[in-house]
C-alpha positions as CSV (number, residue, x, y, z in Angstrom):
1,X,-6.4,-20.9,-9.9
2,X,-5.8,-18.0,-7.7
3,X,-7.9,-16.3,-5.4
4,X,-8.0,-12.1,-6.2
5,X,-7.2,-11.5,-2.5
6,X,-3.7,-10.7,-2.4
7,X,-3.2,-10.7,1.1
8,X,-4.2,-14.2,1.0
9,X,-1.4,-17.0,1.2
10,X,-0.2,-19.7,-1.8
11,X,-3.8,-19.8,-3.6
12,X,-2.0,-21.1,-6.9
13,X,0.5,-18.3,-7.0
14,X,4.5,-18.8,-6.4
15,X,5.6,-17.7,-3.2
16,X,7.6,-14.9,-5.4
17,X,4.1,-14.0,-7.7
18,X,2.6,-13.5,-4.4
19,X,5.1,-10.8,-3.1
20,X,4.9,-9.1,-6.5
21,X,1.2,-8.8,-5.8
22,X,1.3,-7.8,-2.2
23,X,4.4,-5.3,-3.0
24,X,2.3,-3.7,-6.6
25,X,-1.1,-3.3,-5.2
26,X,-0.9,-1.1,-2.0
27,X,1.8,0.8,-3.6
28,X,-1.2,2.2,-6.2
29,X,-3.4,2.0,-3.5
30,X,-1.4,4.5,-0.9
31,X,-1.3,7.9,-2.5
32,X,1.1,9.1,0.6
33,X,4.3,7.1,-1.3
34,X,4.0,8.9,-4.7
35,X,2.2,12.0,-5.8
36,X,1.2,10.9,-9.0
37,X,-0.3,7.7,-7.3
38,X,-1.9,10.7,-5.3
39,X,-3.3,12.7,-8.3
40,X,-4.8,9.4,-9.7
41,X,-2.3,9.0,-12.6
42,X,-2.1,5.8,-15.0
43,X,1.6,4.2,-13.9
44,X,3.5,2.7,-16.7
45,X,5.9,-0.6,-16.3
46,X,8.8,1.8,-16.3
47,X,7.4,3.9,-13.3
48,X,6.5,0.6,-11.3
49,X,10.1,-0.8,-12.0
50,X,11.3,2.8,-10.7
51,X,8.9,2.4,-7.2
52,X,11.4,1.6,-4.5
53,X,9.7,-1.1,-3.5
54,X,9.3,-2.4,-6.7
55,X,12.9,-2.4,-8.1
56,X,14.2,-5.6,-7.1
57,X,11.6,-7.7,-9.4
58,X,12.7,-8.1,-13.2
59,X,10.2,-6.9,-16.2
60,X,8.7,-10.1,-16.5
61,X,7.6,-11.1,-12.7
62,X,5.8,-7.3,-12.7
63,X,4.1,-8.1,-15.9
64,X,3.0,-11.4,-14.4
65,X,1.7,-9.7,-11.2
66,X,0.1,-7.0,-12.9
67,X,-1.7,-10.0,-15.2
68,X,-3.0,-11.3,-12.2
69,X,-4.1,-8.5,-10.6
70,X,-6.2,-7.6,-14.4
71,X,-7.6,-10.8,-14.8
72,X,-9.1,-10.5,-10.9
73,X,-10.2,-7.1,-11.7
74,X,-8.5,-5.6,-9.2
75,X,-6.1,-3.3,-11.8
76,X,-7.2,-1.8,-15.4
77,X,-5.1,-1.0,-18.0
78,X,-5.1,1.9,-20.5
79,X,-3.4,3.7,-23.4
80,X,0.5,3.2,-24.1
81,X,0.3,0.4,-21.8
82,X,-0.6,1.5,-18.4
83,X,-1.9,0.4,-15.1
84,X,-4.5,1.7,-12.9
85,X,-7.1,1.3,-10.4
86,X,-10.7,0.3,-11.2
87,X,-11.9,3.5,-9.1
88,X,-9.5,6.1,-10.7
């Protein structure tokens, strides 16, 4: 199983899961790349597909990152399917 620390190397994860995990969290963690991240709003799949550094990752490797990153606690999700952090 993986570890929750996504800054840790290969602990169970695909070398590709893992970038999707380092790439997803700090960009809801750093409010200074997106105002809304900023203002503490819920971001959909759409607007984490639309993050620059996001784009190059299909629908399916997001979903599996963002999985991840729910079942270690480390992202919630809400209404009309959207993701945010546990202290928002």
């Amino acid at each position: 199983m993986a570890n929750d620390d996504p800054s840790k190397p290969d602990l169970g994860r695909t070398t590709e899961d893992q970038q999707i995990i380092q790439e997803t969290l700090p960009y809801l963690q750093n409010e200074t790349w997106d105002s809304t991240v900023k203002n503490k709003v819920p971001k959909t799949l759409r607007d984490l597909k639309k993050a620059d550094r996001l784009t190059s990752y299909s629908e399916q490797e997001l979903i599996a990152g963002l999985k991840e990153l729910i079942q270690f606690e480390k992202l919630n999700t809400g209404e009309n399917n959207t993701y945010f952090l546990p202290d928002w």
